[in-house]
ZAKETOR-631081 format. One line per 5 residues: number of its first residue (from 1); their letters; for each residue x, y, z of C-alpha. Coordinates in steps of 0.25 Angstrom, whole numbers, plus 5000, padded with zeros to 4 digits. Each point is the difference from the previous one (the first is absolute). Example, Ala and Ser with C-alpha at 12.3 -4.5 7.8 and 13.67 -1.06 7.14 Angstrom:
# ZAKETOR-631081
1 = as = 5049,4982,5031; 5006,5014,4998
***
This chain:
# ZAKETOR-631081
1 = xxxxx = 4992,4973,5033; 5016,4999,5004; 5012,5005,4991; 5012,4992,4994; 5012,5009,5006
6 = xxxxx = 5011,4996,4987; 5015,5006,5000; 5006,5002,4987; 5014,5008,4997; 4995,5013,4990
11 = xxxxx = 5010,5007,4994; 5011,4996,5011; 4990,5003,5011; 4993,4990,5008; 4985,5001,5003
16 = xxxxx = 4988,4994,5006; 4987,4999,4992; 4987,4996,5005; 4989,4998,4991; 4987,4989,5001
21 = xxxxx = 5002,4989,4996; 4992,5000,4990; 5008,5011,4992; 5012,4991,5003; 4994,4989,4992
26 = xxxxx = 4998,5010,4987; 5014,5006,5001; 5005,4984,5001; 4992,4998,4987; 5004,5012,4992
31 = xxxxx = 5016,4998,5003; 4999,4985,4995; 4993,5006,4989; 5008,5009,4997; 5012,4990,5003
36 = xxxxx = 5008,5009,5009; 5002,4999,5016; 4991,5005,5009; 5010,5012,5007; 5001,5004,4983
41 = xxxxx = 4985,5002,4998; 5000,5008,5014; 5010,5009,4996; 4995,5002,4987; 4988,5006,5007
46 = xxxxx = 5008,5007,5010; 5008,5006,4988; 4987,5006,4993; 4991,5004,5012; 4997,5014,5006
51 = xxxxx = 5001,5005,5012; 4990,4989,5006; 5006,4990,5009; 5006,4987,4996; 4990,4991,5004
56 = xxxxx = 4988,5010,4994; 5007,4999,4987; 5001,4985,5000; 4984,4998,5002; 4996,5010,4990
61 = xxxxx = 5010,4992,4989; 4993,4988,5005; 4986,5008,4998; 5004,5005,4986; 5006,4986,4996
66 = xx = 4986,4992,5004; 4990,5012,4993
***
């Protein structure tokens, strides 16, 4: 199974996710739900996580979303 490598700007600062692209498809679904862009939804995560990685933060939104 490959990654999608994505960059977005958070907070002023430019990075690189890479997730599956399966998790892509449910973050694209959740942003057009809520009706906001997909670097908003990102950094609404990133604002909110722990000390977990980015990209570890964003599947386990994914995971609580789908449950």
């Amino acid at each position: 199974m490959s990654l999608i490598k994505r960059s977005f700007t958070l907070e002023g600062h430019k990075t690189s996710i890479a997730l599956e692209v399966e998790f892509w498809e449910v973050l694209e679904k959740i942003a057009a739900k809520k009706q906001i862009s997909m670097p908003h939804l990102i950094s609404e995560i990133d604002s909110v996580r722990d000390l977990r990685p980015l990209a570890s933060s964003l599947r386990v939104f994914c995971l609580k979303h789908c449950a």
